[in-house]
C-alpha positions, 0 to 999 in steps of 0.5 A: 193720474195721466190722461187718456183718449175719450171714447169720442176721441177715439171714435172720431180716430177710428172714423178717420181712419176709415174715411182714409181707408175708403179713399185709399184702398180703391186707388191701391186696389186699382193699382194692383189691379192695373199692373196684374193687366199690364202684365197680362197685357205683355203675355198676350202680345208675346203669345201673339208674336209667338203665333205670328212666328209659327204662321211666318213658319208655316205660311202654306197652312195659310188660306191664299184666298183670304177668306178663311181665318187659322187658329193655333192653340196656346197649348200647341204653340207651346208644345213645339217650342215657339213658347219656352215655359211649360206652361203661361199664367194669367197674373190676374186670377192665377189661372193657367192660360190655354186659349186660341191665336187667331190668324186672319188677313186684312185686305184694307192694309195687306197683313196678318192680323194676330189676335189672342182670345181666351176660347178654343179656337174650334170656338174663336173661328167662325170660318177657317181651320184650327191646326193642332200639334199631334206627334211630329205633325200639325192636323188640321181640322175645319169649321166651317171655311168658305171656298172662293167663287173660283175654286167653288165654280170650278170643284162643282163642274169637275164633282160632276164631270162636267169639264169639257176638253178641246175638241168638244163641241158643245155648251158648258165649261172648258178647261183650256190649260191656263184658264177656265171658259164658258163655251156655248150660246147658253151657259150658266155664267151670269153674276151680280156683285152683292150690292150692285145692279150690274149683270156680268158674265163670266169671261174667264177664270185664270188656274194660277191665280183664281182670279175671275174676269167679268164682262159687263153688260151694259152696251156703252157707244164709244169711238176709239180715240179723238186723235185716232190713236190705236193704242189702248192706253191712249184711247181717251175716250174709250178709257175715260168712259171706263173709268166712269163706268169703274166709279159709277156707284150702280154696278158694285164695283166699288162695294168691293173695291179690295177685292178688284185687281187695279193692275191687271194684265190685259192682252192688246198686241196688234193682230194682222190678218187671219189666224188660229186661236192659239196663234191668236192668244200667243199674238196678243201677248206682244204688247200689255197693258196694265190697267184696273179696267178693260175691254174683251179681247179677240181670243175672248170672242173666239174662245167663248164659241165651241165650234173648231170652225171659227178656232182655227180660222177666226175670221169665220161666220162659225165663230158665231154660232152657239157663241153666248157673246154673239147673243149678247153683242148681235144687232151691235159693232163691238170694239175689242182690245186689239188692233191690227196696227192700222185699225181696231178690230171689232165685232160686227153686227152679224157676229163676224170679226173685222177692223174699222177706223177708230173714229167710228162710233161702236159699242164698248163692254167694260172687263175687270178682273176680281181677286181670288177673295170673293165667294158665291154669297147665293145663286147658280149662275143662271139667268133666272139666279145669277151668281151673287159673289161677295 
C-alpha cells in the first residue's frame, strides 16, 4: 500500500498556503496598483503639457492681471488636436478621463502653473474663465472672476459717466491721456492695504500698465542730503528714511510684497523756472530714477488741482485751491522729487511751489507703485470706508 498525506498534513499545506497568500497578495496587489498609478501619473503630466501648449498658444486668453485662473477641458484640448487620441483612459478604473486644466499664475516664482484635476472646470475655478472649443472657435464662459483695483475704479467712473476731461474744472476723476487722476479738494481716493494701518491716496493710475501710485500719509521730517546733494538717488537721508518706511511692518506694504513694483520709474528731471503742466511732465522726464519707493512729483501737485490757473503756470497761489494734497500738505513744507539744479523744489506751507536748499528740514510723504494684481477686497474709497485693496 502507498502512502499518502494525513488530513492534518494536508491542513497544515493548505494553512501554509494561505499564510503565503496573505503576505503575497497584498505586495503584488500594491505592485498592480502602483504601476496602474504610475502610468496614470505619466498621462497627467502629458495632459498638463498638452494644456501648457495651448496657453503658450493662446497667451492673450490669459488674465494679465494674474488674478483670474483659466480652465480648458480635456475634451477640448482633444478636439483641437493638442492631444493625438480620441479619447485618454484612466488605467486605474478603466474609465475614460474628461476633466479640467487648471491654468493659474504664481507671483512667488513668475510662472504658470499647470494643474490637472478630474472636475469640469466651471467646477475646478473658483474665479476666472473656462474656454471651450466650439466650431472653429474658443468661447469663453466666466465664473465668478475678480477685476483688478484699476480696472474696477476706472469701469465704475466711466459706467457712471463720471470721467472728466481737460478742460473741466471740477472735483472727480480726470482722464489725462496716459494716466488717471483725482482732481479736486474732496475726492474719493482713500486706500488701505488689507493688513495694514496706513492711509494712502490715490496719486495716479497708469492706462498702459494698470499700475496704481499710492502716497502715503504719514508726514516724515526729512532734510534732503547730509553732503547737499540734489540727486535723488543719492539723497541719503531722505532714501534712508523711505526704505525704513518700506520695511516698517505697520503700513502693509510688505503683506503685499509681490504685488509692489521694486523698479519703478520715478520722474526727477530738474525744473528751472515757471512752466505749463504739460511742459512740466515732459521736463521731468530728463533724468529717471528707478527705485521700489518715491516721493510726489511737482506734476503730481499741480495735476491733482482742477484749476487751469495753476496748469498753465505753476508757480500759482491757484494750484492750491480745491487741490486734495494742499489739504493734506497745508501748515507743512513738502519736499518733492524734483529740483531746479541748484535746490530742490518743494511745497510751501500756504500751498505755493518754491525751491530751498537741501539742508532744510521739511516734510517727505512716501509714493510706491502697486502691480496691476491687486483688487478692491471692501470700501469705496471715501474717508469714512476707504478702498481695502489685496
Amino acid at each position: 500500500m502507498k502512502k499518502g498525506f494525513t488530513l492534518i498534513e494536508l491542513l497544515a499545506i493548505i494553512a501554509l498556503i494561505g499564510i503565503v497568500a496573505l503576505v503575497v497578495f497584498p505586495v503584488v496587489l500594491k505592485s498592480i496598483q502602483n504601476s496602474k498609478q504610475n502610468l496614470y501619473d505619466i498621462q497627467v503630466r502629458e495632459i498638463e503639457q498638452a494644456g501648457e501648449k495651448w496657453a503658450t498658444e493662446h497667451i492673450q486668453y490669459m488674465d494679465r492681471t494674474h488674478l483670474n485662473s483659466t480652465g480648458v477641458s480635456l475634451y477640448s484640448l482633444i478636439s483641437a488636436g493638442y492631444l493625438q487620441r480620441s479619447k485618454v483612459m484612466d488605467p486605474r478604473h478603466q474609465t475614460e478621463m474628461n476633466g479640467c486644466i487648471l491654468i493659474s499664475y504664481d507671483s512667488k516664482i513668475n510662472q504658470y502653473q499647470y494643474h490637472y484635476t478630474e472636475e469640469v472646470c466651471s467646477q475646478a475655478i473658483t474665479n476666472g474663465y473656462v474656454y471651450e472649443l466650439q466650431g472653429d472657435g474658443w468661447k469663453q464662459l466666466e465664473v465668478n472672476p475678480i477685476a483688478s483695483a484699476a480696472d474696477a475704479i476706472i469701469d465704475y467712473y466711466a459706467s457712471n459717466n463720471l470721467i472728466k476731461a481737460e478742460g473741466q474744472m471740477t472735483a472727480g476723476f480726470y482722464d489725462e491721456g496716459e494716466r488717471y487722476v483725482f482732481r479736486g479738494g474732496t475726492v474719493n481716493n482713500y486706500v488701505k492695504l488689507n493688513g495694514g494701518t496706513e492711509i494712502y491716496r490715490i496719486l495716479s493710475i497708469d492706462k498702459s500698465t494698470g499700475s496704481i501710485r499710492l502716497m502715503g500719509t504719514t508726514a516724515i521730517p526729512n532734510s534732503w542730503d547730509s553732503e547737499g546733494g540734489l540727486v535723488f538717488e543719492n539723497a541719503s537721508i531722505v532714501t534712508v528714511q523711505l526704505d525704513n518706511y518700506y520695511n516698517n511692518s505697520s503700513n502693509g506694504i510688505l503683506l503685499h510684497a509681490s504685488k509692489v513694483e521694486t523698479n519703478v520709474k520715478w520722474n526727477v528731471g530738474a525744473i528751472t523756472g515757471d512752466a505749463s503742466y504739460d511742459v512740466l511732465k515732459s521736463l521731468e522726464n530728463d533724468r529717471i530714477a528707478y527705485t521700489k519707493i518715491g516721493l510726489p512729483s511737482i506734476s503730481d501737485y499741480v495735476g491733482a488741482s482742477p484749476d487751469l490757473s495753476c496748469h498753465s503756470s505753476i508757480i500759482s497761489d491757484a494750484c492750491k485751491q480745491e487741490n486734495y494734497l494742499y489739504e493734506l500738505w497745508k501748515d507743512k513744507n513738502t519736499w518733492t522729487i524734483n529740483t531746479d539744479n541748484t535746490q530742490v523744489w518743494y511745497v510751501n506751507e500756504n500751498g505755493i511751489l518754491n525751491h530751498a536748499d537741501p539742508s532744510t528740514i521739511y516734510y517727505i510723504y512716501p509714493v510706491i507703485a502697486l502691480k496691476n494684481n491687486v483688487y478692491i477686497e471692501t470700501g469705496d474709497g471715501k474717508p469714512t470706508s476707504p478702498y481695502i485693496f489685496q
